[in-house]
C-alpha positions as CSV (number, residue, x, y, z in Angstrom):
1,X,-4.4,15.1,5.3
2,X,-1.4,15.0,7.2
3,X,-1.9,19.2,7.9
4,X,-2.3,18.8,11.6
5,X,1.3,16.9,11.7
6,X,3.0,19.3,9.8
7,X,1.9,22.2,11.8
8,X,2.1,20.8,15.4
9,X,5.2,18.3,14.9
10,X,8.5,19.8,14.1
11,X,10.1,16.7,13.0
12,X,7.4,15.9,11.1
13,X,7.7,19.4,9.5
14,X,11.2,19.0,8.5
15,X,10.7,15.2,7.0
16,X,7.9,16.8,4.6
17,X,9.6,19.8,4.1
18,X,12.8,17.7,3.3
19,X,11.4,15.8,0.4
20,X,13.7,14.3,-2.5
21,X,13.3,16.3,-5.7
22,X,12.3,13.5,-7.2
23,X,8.7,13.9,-5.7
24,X,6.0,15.7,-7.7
25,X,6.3,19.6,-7.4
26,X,3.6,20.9,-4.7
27,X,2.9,17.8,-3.5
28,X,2.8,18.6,-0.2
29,X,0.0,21.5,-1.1
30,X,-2.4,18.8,-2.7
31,X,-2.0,16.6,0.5
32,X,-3.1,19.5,2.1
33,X,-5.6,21.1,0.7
34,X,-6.1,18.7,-2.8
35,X,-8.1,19.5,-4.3
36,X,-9.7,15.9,-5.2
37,X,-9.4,16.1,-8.6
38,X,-5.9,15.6,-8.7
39,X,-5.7,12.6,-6.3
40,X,-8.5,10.6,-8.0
41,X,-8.5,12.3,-11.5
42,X,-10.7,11.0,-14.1
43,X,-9.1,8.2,-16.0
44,X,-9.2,9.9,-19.0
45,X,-7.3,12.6,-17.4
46,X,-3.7,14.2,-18.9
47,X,-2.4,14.1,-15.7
48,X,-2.1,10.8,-13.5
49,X,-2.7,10.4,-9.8
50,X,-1.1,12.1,-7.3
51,X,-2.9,10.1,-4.5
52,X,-0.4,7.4,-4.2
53,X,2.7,9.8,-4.0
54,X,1.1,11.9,-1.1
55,X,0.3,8.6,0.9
56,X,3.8,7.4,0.9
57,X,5.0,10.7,1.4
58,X,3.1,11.3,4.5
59,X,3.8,7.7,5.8
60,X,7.5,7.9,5.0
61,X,7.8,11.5,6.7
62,X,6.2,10.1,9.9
63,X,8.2,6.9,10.1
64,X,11.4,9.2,9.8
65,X,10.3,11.4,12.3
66,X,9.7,8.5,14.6
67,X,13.3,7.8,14.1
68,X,14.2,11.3,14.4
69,X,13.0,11.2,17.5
70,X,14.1,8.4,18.9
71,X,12.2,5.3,17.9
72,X,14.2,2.4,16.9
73,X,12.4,0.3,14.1
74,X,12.6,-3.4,14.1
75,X,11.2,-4.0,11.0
76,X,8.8,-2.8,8.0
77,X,6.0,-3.7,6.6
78,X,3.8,-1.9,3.5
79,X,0.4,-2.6,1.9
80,X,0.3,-2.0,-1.8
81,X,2.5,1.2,-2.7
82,X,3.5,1.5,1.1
83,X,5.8,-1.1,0.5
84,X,7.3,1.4,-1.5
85,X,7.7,3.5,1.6
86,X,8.6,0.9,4.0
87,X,11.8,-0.1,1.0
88,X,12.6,3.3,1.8
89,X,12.6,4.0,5.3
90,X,14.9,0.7,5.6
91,X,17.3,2.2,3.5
92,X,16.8,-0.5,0.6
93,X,16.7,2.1,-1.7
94,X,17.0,6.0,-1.8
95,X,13.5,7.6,-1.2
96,X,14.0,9.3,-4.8
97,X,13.8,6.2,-7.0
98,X,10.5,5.1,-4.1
99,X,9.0,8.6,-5.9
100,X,10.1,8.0,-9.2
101,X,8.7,4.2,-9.3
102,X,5.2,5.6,-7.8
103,X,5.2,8.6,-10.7
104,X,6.1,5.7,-13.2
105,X,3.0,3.0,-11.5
106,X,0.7,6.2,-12.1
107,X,1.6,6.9,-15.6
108,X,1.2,3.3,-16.9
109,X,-1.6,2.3,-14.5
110,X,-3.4,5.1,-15.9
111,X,-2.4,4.0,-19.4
112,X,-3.9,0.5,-18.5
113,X,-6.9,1.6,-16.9
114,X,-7.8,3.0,-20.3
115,X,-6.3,0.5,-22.5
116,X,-8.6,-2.4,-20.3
117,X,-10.9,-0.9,-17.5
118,X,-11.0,-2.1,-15.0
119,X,-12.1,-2.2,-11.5
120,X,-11.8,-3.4,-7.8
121,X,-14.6,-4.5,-5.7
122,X,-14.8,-4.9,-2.4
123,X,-16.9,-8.3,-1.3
124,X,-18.2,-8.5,2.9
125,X,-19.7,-11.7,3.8
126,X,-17.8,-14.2,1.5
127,X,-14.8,-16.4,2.6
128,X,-11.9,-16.7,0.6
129,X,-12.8,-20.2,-0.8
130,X,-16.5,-18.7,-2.0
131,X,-14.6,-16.0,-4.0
132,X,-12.1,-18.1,-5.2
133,X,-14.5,-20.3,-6.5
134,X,-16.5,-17.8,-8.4
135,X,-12.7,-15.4,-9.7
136,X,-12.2,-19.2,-11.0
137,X,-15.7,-19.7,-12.9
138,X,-15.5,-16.1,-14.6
139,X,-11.9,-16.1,-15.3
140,X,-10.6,-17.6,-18.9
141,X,-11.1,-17.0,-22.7
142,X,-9.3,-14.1,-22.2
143,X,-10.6,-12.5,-18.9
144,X,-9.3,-12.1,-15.3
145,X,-10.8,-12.1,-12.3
146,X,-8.5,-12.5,-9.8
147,X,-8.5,-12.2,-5.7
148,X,-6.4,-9.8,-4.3
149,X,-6.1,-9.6,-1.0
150,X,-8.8,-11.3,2.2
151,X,-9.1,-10.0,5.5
152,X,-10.2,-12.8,7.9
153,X,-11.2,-10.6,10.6
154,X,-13.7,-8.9,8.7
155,X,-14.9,-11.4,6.5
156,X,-13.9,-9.1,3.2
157,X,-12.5,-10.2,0.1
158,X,-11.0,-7.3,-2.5
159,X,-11.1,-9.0,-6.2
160,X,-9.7,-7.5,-9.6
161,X,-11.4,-7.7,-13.0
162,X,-12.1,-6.3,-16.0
163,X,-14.9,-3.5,-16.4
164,X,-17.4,-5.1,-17.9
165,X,-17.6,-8.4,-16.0
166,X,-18.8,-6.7,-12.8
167,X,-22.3,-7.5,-13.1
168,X,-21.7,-11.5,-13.8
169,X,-19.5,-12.0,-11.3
170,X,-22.4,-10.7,-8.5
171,X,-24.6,-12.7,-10.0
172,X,-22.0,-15.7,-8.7
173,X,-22.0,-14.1,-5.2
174,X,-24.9,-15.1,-2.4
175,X,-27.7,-13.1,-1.4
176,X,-26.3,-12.1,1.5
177,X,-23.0,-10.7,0.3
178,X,-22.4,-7.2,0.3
179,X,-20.4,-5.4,-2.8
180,X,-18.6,-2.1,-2.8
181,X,-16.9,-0.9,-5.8
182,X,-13.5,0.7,-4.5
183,X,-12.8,4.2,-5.4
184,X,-9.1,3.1,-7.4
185,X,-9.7,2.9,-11.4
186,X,-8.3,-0.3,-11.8
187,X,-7.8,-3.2,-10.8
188,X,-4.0,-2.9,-9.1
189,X,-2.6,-6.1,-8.2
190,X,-3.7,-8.4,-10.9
191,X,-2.3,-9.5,-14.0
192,X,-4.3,-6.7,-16.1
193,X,-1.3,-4.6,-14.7
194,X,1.6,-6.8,-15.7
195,X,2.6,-4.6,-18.2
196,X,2.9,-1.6,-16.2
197,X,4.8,-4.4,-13.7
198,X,7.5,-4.8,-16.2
199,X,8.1,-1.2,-16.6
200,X,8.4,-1.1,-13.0
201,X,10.9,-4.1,-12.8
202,X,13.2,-2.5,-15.6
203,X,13.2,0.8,-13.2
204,X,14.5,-1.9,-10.7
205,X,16.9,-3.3,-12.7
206,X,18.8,-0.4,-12.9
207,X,18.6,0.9,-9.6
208,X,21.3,-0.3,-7.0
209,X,19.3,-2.7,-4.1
210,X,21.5,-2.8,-0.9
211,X,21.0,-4.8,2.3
212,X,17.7,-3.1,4.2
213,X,18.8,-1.7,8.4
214,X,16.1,-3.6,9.4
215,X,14.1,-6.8,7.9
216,X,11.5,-6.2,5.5
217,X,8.3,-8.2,5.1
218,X,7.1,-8.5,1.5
219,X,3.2,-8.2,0.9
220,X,3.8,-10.2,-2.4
221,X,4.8,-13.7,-0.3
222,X,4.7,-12.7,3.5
223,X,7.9,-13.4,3.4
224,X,10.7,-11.5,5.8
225,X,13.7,-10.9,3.3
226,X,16.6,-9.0,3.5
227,X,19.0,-10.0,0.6
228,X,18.7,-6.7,-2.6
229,X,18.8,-9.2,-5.2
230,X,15.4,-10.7,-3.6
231,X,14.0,-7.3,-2.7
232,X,15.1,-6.4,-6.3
233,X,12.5,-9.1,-7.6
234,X,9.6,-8.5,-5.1
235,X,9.6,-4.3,-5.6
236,X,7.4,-4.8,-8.8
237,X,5.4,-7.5,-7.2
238,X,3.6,-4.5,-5.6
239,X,2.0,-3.6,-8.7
240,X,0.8,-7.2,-9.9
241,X,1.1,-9.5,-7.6
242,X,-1.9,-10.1,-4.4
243,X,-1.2,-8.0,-1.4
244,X,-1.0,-11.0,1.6
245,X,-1.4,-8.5,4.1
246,X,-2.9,-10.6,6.9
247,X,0.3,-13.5,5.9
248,X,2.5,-10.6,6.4
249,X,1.1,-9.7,10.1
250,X,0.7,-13.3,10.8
251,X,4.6,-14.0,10.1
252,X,5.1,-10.6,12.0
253,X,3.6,-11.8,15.3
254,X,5.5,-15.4,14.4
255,X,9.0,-13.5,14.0
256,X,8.0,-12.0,17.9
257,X,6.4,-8.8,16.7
258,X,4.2,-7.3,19.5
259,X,4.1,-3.5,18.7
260,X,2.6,-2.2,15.1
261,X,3.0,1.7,14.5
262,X,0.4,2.5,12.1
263,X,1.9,4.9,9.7
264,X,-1.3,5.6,7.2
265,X,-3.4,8.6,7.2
266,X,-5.7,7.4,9.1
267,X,-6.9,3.8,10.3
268,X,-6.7,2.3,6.9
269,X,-4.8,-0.6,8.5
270,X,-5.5,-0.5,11.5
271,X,-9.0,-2.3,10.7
272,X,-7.3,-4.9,9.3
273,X,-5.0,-5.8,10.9
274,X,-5.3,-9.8,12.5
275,X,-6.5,-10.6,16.0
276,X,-3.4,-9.7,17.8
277,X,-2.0,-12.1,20.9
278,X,-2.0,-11.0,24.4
279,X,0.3,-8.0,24.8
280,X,0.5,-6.8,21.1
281,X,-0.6,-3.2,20.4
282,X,-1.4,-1.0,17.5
283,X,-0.1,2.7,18.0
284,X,-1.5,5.2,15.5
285,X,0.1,8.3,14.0
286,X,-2.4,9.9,12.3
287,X,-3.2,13.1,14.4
288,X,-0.8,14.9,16.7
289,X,-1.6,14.0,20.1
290,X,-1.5,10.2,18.7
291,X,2.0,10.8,17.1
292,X,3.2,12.2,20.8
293,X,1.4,9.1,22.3
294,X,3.4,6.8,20.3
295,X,6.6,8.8,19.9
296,X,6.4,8.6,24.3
297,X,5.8,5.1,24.1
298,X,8.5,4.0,21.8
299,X,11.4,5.9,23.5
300,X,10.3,4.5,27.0
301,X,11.0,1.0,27.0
């Protein structure tokens, strides 16, 4: 991914090719041209993930070409890791320590995964009361099921839990519920990860917070924030705590937001995204003539 920018987008070219040391060496290669195994690696693998890194690293590249160019952010906004990014691109903290906390979440989720598998599974055709109900009947003497993120729009529920409770918890689900188990290893953004959490907090703790350029909405609470000791708390919360992605567009269109760039690789958020109000827009990024389409339309108004 992320080839086509690189080669037909100078400012694009120069963000990846401008990369803090701190990022994994090649990294750009294996977001080109992979291959696979080292962005979904098997768990038992000596090296960790490298999938996470190359997503923020695209997605940060492209927002600062955006600004390169011209476009004047208002905000930020990241699901899961991309919050990292989006604490990045504000200026809350220097895009080194972004990579360094991401190589850190790989090495210890890893560690977890093995530790406790785990997994995430993707529910359609369940509302968030239904799996509430049944992440509440299998959870207890000692195992989690939790609910990690919903997306109204299309009627999809992601829930964390340990390996081996899969099957029981589809035999709690309708008939007519569909179940996909997602490609991660583990089940990021429950309480199974708290450990690696911690680690990521005491990275934190060490790492000077200032005031973000521009607000910052935090997928933790869907909360706007702005003050670094907050941020400084919420920063982990991307490794344990739910992602409230639709709260977080929701208090976007509240706060007067009417224009979403979508910064992933391809439509990854784009699909779930809330029904917008009259005269709100998504722009997309994720191919050249779509980066020139939204790079015109920014700098225009």
């Amino acid at each position: 991914m992320g080839k086509a920018l690189y080669e037909a987008v100078p400012s694009v070219r120069r963000a990846l090719d401008s990369l803090p040391r701190e990022a994994a060496p090649g990294l750009k290669e294996v977001m080109f041209s992979g291959p696979g195994e080292k962005l979904f690696p098997p768990v038992d693998s000596p090296c960790p993930s490298l999938f996470f890194e190359v997503t923020v690293a695209l997605s940060l590249s492209v927002a600062r070409a955006l600004r390169a160019e011209g476009a004047v952010p208002g905000c930020a906004a990241g699901r899961s890791v991309g919050e990292f990014a989006a604490y990045a691109f504000a200026g809350a903290v220097p895009a080194g320590f972004c990579f360094s906390a991401i190589r850190e979440f790989s090495r210890l989720g890893q560690k977890n995964c093995l530790e406790r598998p785990s997994l995430l599974l993707t529910v359609y055709g369940a509302d968030r009361a239904l799996l509430r109900s049944a992440c509440s009947r299998l959870s207890g003497s000692g195992r989690v099921c939790e609910l990690v993120n919903f997306y109204s729009r299309l009627n999809a529920g992601v829930v964390g839990l340990d390996a081996g409770a899969a099957a029981e918890f589809r035999a709690l689900l309708p008939r007519r519920t569909k179940v996909k188990t997602c490609r991660e290893v583990g089940a990021f953004h429950t309480s199974l990860f708290s450990d690696t959490a911690r680690s990521v907090a005491a990275l934190a703790a060490k790492q000077t917070f200032s005031a973000p350029e521009f607000p910052l909405y935090c997928g933790s609470d869907g909360r706007r924030r702005s003050s670094p000791a907050r941020l400084r708390r919420e920063f982990s919360r991307a490794v344990d705590g739910p992602v409230l992605w639709e709260e977080v567009l929701g208090a976007m269109l509240k706060d007067g937001v009417r224009t979403f760039v979508e910064l992933a690789p391809g439509a990854m958020l784009t699909e779930f995204i809330c029904d917008l109000p009259p005269g709100a827009e998504v722009l997309r990024t994720d191919t050249p003539e779509n980066f020139k389409r939204t790079l015109a339309k920014l700098t225009s108004r």
